[in-house]
C-alpha positions in Angstrom: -6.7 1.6 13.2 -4.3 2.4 10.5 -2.7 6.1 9.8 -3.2 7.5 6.4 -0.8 10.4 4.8 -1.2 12.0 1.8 1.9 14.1 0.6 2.9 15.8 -2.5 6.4 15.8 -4.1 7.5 18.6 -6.1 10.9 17.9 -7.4 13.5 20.5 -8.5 14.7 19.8 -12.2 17.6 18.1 -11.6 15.4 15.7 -9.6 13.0 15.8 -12.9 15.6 14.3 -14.8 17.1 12.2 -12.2 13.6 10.6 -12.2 13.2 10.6 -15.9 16.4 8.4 -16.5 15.5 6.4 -13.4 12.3 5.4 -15.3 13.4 5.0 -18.5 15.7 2.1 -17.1 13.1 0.6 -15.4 11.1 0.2 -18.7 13.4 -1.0 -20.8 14.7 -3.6 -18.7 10.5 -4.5 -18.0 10.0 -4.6 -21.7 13.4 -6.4 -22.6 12.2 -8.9 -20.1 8.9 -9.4 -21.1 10.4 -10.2 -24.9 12.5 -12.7 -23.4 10.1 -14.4 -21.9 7.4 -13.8 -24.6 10.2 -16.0 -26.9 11.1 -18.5 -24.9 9.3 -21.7 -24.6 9.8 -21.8 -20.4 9.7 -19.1 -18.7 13.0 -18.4 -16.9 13.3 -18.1 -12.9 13.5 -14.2 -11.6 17.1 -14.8 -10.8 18.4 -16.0 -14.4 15.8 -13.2 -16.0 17.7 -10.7 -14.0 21.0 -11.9 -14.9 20.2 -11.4 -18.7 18.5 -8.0 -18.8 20.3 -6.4 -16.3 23.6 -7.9 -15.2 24.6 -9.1 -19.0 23.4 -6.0 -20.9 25.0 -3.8 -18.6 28.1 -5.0 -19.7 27.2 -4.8 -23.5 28.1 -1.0 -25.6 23.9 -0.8 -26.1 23.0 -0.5 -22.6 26.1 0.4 -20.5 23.9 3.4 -19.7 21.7 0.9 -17.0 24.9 1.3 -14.7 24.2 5.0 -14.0 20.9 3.9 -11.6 20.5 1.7 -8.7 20.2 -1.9 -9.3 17.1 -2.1 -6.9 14.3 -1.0 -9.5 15.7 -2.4 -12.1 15.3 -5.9 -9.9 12.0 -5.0 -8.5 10.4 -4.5 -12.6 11.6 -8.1 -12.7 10.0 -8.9 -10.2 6.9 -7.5 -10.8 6.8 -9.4 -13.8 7.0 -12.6 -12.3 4.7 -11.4 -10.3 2.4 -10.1 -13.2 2.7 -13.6 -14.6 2.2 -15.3 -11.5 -1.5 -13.6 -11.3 -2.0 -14.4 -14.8 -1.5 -18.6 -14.7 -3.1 -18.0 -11.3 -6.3 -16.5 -12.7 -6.0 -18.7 -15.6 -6.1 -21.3 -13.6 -8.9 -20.3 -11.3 -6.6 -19.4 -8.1 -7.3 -16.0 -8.6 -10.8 -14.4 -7.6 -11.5 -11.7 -10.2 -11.9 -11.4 -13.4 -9.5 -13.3 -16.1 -6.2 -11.4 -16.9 -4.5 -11.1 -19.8 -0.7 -11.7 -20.4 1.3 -9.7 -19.2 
């Protein structure tokens, strides 16, 4: 038998904001991403995706701004991308029970 809790965060403001910038990161680098992969004609490995929207643009005057979270979400949109595209070839494909998705 599994456990089950149900908890609810209230954050102070400072943790409001910290949050805030936290997911504002995580959404540009998802959406930068996603037009990267929406252009080219491959689509690039995880590790090479996160190299160019989050390792390269960190170091650019535009989005110097990335190095003032923690790496880990801003790998883990990646990821979910991947895996969002994963599940769309997959049900595509016919892999996937469920309904057909769309692109990502």
């Amino acid at each position: 038998m599994k456990a089950r809790y149900q908890c609810r965060f209230y954050p102070t403001d400072q943790q409001r904001q910290s949050l805030a910038q936290l997911f504002g990161c995580v959404r540009v680098v998802w959406n930068d991403a996603l037009a990267i992969c929406k252009t080219s004609a491959k689509l690039p490995k995880s590790g090479a995706l996160q190299k160019m929207v989050i390792t390269q643009a960190k170091k650019t005057d535009e989005r110097v701004w990335l190095s003032s979270v923690s790496n880990i979400p801003l790998q883990q949109s990646v990821a979910d991308l991947g895996i969002a595209y994963q599940n769309f070839f997959n049900a595509r494909n016919g892999k996937r029970k469920g309904s057909k998705m769309g692109l990502p």
